[in-house]
CHARMM internal coordinates of N, CA and C (Angstrom, degrees):
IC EDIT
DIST 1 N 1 CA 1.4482
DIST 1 CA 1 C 1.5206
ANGL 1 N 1 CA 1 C 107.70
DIST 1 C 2 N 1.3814
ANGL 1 CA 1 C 2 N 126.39
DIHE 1 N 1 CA 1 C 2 N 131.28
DIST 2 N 2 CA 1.4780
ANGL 1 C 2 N 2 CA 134.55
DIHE 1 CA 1 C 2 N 2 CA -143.49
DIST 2 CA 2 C 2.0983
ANGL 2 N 2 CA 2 C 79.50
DIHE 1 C 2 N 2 CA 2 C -145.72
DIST 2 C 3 N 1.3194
ANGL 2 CA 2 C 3 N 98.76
DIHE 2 N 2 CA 2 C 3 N 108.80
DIST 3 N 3 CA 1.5038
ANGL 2 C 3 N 3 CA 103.63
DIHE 2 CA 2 C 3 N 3 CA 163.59
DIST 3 CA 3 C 1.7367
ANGL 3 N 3 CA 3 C 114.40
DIHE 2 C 3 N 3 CA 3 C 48.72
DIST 3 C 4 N 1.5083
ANGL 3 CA 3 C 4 N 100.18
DIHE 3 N 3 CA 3 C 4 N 48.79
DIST 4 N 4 CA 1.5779
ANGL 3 C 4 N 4 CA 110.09
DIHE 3 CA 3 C 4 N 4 CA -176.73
DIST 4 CA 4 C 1.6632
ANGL 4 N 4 CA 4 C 99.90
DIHE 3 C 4 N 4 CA 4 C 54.67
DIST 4 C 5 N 1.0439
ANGL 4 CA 4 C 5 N 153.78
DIHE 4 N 4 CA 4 C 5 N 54.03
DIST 5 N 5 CA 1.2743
ANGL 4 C 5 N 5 CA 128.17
DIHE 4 CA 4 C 5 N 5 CA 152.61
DIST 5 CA 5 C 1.6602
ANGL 5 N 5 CA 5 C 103.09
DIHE 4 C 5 N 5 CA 5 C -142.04
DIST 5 C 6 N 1.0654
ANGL 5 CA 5 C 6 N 112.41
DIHE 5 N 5 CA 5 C 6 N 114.86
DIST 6 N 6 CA 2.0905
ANGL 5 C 6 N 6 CA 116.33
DIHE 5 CA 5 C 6 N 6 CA -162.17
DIST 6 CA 6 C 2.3149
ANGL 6 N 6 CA 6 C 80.12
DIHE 5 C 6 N 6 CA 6 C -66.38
DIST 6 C 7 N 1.0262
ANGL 6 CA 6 C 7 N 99.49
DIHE 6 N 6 CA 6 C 7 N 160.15
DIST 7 N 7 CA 1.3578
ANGL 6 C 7 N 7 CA 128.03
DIHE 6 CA 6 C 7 N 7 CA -178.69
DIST 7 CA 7 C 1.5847
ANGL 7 N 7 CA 7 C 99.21
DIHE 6 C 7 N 7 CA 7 C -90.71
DIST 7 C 8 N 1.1887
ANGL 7 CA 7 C 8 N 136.01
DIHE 7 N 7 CA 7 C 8 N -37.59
DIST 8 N 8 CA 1.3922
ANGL 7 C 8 N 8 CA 156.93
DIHE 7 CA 7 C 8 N 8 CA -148.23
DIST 8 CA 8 C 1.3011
ANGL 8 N 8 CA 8 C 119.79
DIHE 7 C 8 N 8 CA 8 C 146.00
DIST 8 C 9 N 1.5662
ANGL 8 CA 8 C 9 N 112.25
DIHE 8 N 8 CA 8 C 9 N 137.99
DIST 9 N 9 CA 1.5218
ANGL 8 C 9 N 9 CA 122.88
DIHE 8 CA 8 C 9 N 9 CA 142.84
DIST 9 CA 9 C 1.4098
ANGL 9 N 9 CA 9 C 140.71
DIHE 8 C 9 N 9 CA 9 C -64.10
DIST 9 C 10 N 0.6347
ANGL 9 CA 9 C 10 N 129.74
DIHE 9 N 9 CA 9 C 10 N 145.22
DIST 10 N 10 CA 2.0568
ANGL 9 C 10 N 10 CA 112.01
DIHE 9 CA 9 C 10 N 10 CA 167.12
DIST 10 CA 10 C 2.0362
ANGL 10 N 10 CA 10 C 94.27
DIHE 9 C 10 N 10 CA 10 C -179.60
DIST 10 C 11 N 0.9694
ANGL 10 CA 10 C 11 N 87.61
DIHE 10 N 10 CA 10 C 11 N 164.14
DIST 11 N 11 CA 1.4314
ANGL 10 C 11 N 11 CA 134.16
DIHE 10 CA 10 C 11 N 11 CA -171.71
DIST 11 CA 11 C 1.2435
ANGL 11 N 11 CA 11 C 157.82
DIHE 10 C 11 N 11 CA 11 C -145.42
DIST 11 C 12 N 1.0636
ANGL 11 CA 11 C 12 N 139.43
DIHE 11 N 11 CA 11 C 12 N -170.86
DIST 12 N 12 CA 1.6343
ANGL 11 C 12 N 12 CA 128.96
DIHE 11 CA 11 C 12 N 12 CA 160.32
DIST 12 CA 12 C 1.3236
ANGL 12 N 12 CA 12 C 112.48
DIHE 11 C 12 N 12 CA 12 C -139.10
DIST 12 C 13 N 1.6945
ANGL 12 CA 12 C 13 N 103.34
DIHE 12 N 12 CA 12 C 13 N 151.72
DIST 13 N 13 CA 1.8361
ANGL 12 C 13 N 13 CA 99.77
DIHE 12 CA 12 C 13 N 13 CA 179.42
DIST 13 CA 13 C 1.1759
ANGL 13 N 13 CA 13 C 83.60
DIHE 12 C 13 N 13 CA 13 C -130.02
DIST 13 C 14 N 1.4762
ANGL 13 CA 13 C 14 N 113.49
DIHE 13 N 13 CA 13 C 14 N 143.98
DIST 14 N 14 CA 1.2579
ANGL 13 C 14 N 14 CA 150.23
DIHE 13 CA 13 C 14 N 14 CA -178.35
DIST 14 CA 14 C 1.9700
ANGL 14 N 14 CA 14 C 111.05
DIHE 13 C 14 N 14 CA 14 C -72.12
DIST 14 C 15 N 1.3163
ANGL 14 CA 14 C 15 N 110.57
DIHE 14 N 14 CA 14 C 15 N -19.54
DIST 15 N 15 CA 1.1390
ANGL 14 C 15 N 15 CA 113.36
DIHE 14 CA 14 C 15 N 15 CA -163.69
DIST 15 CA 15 C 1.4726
ANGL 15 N 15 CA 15 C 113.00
DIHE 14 C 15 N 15 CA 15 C -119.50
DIST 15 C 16 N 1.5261
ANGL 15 CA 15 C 16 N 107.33
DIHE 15 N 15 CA 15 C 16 N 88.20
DIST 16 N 16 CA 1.6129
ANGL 15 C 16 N 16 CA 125.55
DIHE 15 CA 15 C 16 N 16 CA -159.18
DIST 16 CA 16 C 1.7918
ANGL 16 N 16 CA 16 C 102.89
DIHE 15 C 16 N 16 CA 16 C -50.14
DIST 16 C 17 N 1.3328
ANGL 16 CA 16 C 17 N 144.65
DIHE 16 N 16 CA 16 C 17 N -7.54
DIST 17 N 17 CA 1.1366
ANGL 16 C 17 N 17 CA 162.97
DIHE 16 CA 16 C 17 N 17 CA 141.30
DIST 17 CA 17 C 0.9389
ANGL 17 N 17 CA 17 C 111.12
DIHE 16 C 17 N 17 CA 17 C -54.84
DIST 17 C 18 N 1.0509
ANGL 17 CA 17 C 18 N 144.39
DIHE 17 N 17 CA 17 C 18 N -30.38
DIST 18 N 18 CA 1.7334
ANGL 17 C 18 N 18 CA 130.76
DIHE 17 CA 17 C 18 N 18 CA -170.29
DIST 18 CA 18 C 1.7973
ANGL 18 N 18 CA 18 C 90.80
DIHE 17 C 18 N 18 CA 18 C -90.90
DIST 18 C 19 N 1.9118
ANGL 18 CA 18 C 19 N 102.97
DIHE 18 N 18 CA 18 C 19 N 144.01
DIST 19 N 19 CA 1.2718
ANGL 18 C 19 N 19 CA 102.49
DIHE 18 CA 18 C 19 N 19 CA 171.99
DIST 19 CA 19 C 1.8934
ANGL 19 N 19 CA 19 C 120.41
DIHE 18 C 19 N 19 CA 19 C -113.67
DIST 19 C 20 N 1.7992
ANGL 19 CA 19 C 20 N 93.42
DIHE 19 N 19 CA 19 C 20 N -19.34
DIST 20 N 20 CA 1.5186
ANGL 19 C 20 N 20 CA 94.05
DIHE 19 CA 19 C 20 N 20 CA -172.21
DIST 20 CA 20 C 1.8067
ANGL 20 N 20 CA 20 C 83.27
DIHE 19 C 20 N 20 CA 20 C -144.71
DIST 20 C 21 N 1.1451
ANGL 20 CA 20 C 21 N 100.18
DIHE 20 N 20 CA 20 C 21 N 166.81
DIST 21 N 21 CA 1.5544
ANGL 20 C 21 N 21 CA 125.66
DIHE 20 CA 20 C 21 N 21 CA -164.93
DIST 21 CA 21 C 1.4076
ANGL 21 N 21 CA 21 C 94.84
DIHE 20 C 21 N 21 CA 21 C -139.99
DIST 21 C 22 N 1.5759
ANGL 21 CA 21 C 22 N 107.17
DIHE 21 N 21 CA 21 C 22 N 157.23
DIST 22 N 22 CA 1.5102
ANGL 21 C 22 N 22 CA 122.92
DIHE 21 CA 21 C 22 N 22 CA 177.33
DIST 22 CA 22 C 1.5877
ANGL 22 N 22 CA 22 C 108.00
DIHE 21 C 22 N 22 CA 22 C -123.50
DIST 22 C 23 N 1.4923
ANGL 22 CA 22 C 23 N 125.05
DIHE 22 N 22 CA 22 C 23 N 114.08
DIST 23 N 23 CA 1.5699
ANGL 22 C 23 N 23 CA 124.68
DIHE 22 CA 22 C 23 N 23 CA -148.85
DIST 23 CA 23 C 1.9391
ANGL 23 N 23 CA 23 C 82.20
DIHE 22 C 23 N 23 CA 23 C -107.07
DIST 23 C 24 N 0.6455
ANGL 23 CA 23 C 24 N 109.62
DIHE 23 N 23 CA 23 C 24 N 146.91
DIST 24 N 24 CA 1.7148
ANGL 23 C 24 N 24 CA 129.68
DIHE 23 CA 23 C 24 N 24 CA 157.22
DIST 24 CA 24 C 1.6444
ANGL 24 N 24 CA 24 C 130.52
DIHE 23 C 24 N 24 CA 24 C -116.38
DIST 24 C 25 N 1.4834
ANGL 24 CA 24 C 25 N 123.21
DIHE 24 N 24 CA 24 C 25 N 121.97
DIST 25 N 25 CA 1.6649
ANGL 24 C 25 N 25 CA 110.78
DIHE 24 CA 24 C 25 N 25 CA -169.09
DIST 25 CA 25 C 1.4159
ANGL 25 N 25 CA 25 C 80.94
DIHE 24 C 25 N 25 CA 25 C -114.77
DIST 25 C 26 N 1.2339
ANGL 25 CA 25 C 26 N 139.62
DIHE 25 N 25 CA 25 C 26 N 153.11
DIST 26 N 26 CA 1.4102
ANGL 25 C 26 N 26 CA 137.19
DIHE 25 CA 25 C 26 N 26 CA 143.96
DIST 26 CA 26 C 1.3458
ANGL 26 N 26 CA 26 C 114.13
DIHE 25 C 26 N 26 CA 26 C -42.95
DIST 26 C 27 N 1.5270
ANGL 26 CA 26 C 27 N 111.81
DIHE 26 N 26 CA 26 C 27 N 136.52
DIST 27 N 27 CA 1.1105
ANGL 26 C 27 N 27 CA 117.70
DIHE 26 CA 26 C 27 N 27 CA 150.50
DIST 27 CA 27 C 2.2630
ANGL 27 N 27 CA 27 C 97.58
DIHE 26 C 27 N 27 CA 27 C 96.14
DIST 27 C 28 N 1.0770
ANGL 27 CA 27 C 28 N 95.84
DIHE 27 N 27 CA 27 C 28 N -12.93
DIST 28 N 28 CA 1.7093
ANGL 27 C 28 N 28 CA 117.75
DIHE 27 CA 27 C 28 N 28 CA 166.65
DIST 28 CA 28 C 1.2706
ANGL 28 N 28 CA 28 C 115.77
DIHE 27 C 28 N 28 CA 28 C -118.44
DIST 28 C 29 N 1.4585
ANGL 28 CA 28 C 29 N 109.68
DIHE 28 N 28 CA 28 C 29 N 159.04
DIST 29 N 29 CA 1.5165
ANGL 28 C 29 N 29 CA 126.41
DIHE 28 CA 28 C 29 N 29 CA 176.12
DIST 29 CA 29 C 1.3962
ANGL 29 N 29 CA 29 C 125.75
DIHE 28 C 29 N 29 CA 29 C -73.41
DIST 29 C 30 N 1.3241
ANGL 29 CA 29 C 30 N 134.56
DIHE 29 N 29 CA 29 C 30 N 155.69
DIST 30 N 30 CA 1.6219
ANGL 29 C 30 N 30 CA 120.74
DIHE 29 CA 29 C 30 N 30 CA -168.93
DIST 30 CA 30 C 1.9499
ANGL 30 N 30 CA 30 C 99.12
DIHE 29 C 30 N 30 CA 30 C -82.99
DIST 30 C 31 N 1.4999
ANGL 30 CA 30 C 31 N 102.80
DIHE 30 N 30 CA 30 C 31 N 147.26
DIST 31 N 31 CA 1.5388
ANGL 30 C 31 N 31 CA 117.26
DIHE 30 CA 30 C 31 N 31 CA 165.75
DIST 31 CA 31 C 1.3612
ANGL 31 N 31 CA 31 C 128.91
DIHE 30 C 31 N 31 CA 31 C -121.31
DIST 31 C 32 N 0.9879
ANGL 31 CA 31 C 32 N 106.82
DIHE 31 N 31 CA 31 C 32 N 128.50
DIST 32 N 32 CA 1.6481
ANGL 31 C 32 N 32 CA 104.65
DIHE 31 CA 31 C 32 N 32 CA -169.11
DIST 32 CA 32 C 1.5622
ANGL 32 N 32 CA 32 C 111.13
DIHE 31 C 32 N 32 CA 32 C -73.32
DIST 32 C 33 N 1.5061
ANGL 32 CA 32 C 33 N 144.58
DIHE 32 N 32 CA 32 C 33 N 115.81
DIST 33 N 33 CA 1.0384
ANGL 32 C 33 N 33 CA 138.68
DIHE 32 CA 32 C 33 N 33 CA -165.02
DIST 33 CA 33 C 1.8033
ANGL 33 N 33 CA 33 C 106.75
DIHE 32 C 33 N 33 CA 33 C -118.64
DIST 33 C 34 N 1.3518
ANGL 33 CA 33 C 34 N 119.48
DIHE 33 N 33 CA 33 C 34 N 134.87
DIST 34 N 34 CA 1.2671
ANGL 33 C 34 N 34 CA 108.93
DIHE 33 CA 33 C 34 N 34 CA 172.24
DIST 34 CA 34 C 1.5232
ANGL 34 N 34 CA 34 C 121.99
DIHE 33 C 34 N 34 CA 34 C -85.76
DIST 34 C 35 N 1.6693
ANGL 34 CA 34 C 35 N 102.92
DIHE 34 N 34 CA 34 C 35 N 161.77
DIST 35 N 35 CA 1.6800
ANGL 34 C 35 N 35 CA 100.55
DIHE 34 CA 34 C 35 N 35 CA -174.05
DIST 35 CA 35 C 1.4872
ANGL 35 N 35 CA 35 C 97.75
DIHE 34 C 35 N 35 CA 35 C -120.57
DIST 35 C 36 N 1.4784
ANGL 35 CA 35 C 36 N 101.93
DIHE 35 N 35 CA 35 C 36 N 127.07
DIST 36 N 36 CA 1.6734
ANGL 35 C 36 N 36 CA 99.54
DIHE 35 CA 35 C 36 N 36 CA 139.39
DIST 36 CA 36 C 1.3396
ANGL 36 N 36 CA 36 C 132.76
DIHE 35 C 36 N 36 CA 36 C -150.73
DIST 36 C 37 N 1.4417
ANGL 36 CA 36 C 37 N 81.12
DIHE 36 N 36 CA 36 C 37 N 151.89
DIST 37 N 37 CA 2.0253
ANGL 36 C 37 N 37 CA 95.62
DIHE 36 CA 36 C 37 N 37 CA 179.25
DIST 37 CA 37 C 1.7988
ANGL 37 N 37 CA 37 C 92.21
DIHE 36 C 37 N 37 CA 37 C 92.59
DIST 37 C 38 N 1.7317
ANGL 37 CA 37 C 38 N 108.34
DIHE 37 N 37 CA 37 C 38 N 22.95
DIST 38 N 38 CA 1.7503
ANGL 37 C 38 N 38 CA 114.99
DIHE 37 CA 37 C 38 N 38 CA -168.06
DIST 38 CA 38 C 1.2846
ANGL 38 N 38 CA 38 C 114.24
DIHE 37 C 38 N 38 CA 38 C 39.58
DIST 38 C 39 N 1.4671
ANGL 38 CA 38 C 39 N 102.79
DIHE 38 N 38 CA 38 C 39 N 52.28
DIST 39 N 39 CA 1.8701
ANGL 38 C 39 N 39 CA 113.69
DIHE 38 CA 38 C 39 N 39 CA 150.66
DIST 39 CA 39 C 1.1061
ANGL 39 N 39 CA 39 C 103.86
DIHE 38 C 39 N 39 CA 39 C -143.04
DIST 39 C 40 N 1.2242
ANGL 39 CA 39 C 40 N 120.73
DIHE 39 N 39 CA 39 C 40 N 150.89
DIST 40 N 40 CA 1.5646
ANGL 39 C 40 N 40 CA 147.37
DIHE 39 CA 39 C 40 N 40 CA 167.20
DIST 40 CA 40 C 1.2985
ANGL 40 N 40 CA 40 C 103.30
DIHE 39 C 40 N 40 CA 40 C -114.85
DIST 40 C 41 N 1.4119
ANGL 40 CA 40 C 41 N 99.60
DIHE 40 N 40 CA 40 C 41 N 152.08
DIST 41 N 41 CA 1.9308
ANGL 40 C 41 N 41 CA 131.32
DIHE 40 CA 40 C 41 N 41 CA 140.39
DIST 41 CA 41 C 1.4542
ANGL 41 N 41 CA 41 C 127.17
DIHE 40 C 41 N 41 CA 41 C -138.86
DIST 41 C 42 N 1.3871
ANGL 41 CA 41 C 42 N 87.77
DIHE 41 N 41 CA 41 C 42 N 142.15
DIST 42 N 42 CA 1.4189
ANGL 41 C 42 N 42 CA 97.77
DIHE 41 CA 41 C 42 N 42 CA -169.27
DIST 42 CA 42 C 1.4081
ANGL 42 N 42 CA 42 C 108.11
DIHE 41 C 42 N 42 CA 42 C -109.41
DIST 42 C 43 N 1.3759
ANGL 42 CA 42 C 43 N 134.06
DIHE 42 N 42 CA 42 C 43 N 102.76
DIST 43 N 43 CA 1.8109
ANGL 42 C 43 N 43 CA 127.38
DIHE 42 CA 42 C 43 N 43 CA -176.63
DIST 43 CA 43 C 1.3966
ANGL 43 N 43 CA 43 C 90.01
DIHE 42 C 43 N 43 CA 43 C -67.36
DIST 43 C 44 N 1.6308
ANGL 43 CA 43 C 44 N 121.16
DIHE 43 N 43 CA 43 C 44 N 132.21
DIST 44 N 44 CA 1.2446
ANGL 43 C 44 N 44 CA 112.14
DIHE 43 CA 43 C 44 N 44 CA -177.84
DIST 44 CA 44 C 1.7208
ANGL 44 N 44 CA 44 C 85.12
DIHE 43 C 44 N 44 CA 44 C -142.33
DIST 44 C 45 N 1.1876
ANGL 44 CA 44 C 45 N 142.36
DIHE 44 N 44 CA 44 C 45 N 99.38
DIST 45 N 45 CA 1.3508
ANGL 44 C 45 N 45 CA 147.15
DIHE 44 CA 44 C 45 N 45 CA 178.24
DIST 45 CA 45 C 1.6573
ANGL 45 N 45 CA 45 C 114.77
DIHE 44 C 45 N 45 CA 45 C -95.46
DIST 45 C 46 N 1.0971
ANGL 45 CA 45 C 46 N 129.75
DIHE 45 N 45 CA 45 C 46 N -3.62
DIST 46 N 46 CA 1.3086
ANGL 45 C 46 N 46 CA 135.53
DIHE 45 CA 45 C 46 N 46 CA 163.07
DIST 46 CA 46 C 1.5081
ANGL 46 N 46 CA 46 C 133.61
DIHE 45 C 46 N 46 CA 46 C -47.97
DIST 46 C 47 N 1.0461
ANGL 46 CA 46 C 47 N 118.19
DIHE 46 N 46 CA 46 C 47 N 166.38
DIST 47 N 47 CA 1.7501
ANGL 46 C 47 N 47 CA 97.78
DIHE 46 CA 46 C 47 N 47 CA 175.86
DIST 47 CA 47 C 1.7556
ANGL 47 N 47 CA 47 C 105.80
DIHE 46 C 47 N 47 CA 47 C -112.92
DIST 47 C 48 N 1.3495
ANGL 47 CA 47 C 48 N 124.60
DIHE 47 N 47 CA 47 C 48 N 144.99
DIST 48 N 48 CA 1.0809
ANGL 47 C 48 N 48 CA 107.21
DIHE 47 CA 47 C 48 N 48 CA -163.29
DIST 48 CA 48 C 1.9046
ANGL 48 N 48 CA 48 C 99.45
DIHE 47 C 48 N 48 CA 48 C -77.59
DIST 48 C 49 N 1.4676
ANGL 48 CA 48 C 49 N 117.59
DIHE 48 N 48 CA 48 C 49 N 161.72
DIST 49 N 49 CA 1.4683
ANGL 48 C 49 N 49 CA 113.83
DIHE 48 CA 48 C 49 N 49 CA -179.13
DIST 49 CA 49 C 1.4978
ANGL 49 N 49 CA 49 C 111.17
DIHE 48 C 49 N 49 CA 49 C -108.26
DIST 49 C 50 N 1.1993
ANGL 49 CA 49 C 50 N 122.66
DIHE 49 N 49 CA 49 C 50 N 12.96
DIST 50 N 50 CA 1.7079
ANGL 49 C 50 N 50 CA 125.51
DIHE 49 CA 49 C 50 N 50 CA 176.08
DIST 50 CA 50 C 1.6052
ANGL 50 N 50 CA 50 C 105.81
DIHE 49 C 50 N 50 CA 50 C -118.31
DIST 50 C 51 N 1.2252
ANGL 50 CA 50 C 51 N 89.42
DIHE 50 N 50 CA 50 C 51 N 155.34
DIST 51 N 51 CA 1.6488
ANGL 50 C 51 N 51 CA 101.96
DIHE 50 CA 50 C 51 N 51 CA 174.99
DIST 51 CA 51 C 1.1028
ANGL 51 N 51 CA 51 C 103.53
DIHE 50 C 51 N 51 CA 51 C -87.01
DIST 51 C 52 N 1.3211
ANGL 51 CA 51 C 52 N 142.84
DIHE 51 N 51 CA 51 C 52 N 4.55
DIST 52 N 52 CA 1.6312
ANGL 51 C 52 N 52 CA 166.99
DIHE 51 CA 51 C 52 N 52 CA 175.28
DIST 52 CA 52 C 0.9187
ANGL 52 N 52 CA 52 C 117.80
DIHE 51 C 52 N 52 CA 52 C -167.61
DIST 52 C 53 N 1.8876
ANGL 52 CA 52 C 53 N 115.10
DIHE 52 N 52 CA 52 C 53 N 104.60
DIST 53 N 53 CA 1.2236
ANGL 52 C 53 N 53 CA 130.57
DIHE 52 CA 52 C 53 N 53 CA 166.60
DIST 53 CA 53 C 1.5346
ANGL 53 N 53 CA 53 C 133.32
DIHE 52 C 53 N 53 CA 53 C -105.20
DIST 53 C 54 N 0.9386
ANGL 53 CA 53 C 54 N 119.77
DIHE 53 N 53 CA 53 C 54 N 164.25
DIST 54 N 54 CA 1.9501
ANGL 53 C 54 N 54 CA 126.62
DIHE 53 CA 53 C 54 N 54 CA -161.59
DIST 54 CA 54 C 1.2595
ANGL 54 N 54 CA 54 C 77.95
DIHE 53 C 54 N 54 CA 54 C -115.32
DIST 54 C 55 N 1.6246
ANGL 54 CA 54 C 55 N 108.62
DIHE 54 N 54 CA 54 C 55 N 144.90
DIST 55 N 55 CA 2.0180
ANGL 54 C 55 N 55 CA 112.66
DIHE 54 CA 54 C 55 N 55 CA 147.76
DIST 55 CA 55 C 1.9345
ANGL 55 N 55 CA 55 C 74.63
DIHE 54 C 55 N 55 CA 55 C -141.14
DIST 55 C 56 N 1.5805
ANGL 55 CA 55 C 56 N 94.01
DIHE 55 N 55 CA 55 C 56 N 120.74
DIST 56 N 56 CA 1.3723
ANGL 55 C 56 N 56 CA 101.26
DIHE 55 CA 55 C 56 N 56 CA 162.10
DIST 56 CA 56 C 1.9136
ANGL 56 N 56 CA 56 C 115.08
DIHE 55 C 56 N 56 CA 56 C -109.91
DIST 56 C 57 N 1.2059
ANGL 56 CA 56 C 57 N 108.34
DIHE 56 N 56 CA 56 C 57 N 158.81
DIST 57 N 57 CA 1.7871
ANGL 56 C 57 N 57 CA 105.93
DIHE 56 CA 56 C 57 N 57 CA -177.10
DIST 57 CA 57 C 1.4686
ANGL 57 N 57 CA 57 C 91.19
DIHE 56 C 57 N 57 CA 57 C -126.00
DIST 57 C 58 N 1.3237
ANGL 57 CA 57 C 58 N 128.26
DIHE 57 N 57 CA 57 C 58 N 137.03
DIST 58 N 58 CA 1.2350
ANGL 57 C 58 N 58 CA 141.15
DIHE 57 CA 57 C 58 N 58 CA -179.88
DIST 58 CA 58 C 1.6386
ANGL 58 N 58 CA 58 C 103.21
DIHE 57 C 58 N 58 CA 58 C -134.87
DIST 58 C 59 N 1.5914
ANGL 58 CA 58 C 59 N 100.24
DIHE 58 N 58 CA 58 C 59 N 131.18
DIST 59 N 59 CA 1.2740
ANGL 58 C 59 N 59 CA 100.31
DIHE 58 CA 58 C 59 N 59 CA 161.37
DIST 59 CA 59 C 1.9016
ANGL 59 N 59 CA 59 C 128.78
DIHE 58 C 59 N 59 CA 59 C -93.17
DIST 59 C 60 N 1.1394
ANGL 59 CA 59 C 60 N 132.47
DIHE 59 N 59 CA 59 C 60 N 156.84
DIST 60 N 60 CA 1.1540
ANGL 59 C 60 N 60 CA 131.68
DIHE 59 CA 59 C 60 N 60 CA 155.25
DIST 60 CA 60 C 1.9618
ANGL 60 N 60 CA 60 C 119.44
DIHE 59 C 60 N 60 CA 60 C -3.54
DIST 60 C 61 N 1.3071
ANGL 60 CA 60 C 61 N 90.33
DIHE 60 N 60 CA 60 C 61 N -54.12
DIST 61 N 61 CA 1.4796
ANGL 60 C 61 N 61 CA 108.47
DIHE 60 CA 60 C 61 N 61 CA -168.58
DIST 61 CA 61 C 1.5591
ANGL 61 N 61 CA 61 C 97.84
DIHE 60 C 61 N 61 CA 61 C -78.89
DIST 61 C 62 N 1.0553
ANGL 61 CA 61 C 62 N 130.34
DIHE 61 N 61 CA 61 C 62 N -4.03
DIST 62 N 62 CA 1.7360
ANGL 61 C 62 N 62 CA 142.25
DIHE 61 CA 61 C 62 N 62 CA -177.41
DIST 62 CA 62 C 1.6298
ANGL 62 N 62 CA 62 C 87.25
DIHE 61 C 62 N 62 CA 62 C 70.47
DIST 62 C 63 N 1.2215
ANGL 62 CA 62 C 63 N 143.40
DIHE 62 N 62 CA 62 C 63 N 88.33
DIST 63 N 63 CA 1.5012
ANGL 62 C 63 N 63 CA 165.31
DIHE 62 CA 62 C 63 N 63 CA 179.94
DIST 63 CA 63 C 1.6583
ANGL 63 N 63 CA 63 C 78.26
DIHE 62 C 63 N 63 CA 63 C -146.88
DIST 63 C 64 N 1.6398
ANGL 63 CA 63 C 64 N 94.32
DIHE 63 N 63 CA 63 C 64 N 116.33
DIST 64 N 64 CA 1.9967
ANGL 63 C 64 N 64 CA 121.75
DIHE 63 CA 63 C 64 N 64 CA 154.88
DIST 64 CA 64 C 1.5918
ANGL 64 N 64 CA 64 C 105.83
DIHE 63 C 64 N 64 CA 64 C -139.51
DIST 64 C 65 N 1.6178
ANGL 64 CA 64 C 65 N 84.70
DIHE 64 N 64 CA 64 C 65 N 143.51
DIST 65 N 65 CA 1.5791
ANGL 64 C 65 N 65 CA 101.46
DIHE 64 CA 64 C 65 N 65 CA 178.59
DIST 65 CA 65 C 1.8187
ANGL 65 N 65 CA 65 C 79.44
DIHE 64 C 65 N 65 CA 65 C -116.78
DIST 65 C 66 N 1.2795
ANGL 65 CA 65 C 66 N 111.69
DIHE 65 N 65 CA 65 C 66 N 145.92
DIST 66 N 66 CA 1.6833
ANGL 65 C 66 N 66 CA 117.69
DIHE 65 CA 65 C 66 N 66 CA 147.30
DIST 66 CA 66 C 1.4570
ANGL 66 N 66 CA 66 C 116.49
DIHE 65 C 66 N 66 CA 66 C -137.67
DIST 66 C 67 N 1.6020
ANGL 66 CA 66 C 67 N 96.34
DIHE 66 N 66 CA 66 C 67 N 161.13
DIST 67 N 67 CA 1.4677
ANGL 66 C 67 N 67 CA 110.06
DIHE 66 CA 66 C 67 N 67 CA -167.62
DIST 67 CA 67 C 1.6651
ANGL 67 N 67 CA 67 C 97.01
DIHE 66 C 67 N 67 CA 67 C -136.28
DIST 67 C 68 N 1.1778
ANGL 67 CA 67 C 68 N 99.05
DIHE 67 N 67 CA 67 C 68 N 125.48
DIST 68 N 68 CA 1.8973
ANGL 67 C 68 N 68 CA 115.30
DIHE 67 CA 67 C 68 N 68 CA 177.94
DIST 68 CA 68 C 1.7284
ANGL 68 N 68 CA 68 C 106.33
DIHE 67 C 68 N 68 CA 68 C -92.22
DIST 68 C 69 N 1.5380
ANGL 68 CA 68 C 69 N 99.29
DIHE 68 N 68 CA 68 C 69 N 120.85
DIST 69 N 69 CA 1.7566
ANGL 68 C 69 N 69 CA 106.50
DIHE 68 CA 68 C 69 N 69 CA -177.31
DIST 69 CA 69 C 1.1836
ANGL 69 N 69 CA 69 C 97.40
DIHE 68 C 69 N 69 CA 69 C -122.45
DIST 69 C 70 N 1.6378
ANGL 69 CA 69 C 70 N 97.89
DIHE 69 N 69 CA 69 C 70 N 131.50
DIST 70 N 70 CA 1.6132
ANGL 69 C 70 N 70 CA 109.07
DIHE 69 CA 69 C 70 N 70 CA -171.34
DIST 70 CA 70 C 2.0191
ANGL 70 N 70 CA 70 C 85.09
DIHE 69 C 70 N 70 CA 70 C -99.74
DIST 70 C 71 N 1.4278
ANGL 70 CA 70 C 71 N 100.52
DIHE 70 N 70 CA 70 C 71 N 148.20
DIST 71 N 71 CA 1.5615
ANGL 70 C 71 N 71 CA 108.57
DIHE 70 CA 70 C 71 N 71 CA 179.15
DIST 71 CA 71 C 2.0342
ANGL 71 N 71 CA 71 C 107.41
DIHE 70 C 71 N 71 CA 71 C -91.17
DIST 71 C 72 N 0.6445
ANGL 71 CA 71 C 72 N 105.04
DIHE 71 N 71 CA 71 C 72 N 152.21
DIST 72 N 72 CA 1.5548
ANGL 71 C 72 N 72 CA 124.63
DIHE 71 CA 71 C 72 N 72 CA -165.85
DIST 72 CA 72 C 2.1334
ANGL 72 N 72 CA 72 C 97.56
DIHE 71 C 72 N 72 CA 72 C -75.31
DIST 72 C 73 N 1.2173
ANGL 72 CA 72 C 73 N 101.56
DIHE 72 N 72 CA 72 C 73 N 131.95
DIST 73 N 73 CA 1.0447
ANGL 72 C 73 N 73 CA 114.42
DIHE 72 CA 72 C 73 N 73 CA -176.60
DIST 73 CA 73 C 1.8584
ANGL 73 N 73 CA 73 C 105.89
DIHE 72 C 73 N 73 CA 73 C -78.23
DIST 73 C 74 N 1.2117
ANGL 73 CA 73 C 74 N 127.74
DIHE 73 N 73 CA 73 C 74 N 142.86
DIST 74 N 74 CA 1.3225
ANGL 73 C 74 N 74 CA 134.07
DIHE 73 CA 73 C 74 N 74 CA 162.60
DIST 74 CA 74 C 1.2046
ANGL 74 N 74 CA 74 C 126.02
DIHE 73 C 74 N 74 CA 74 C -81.57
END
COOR INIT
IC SEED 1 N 1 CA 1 C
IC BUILD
């Protein structure tokens, strides 16, 4: 993360069946992202708007991993 704004998300899903994922940033709407070979990316160029942000990944099957991003002090 370069001046609050992540460059992209991405990941891996464990579950060679799953084809698209639903990513969540705080403070934004959910996007459905596709996986393959069980990796994703997400181009996410925004700046985040909390001083504590959520990006949750949900699968189909309602399977979420989340990760809490604290924003960089000035």
């Amino acid at each position: 993360m370069k001046n609050n704004v992540f460059g992209s998300i991405s990941g891996t899903v464990n579950d060679p069946k799953v084809k698209q994922i639903e990513i969540y940033v705080s403070g934004y709407n959910w996007k459905w992202v596709k996986v393959k070979n069980g990796r994703f990316e997400y181009p996410f160029d925004k700046p985040i708007k909390r001083t504590r942000s959520r990006i949750i990944a949900k699968t189909a099957d309602k399977k979420y991993s989340t990760l809490l991003v604290v924003k960089e002090k000035k």
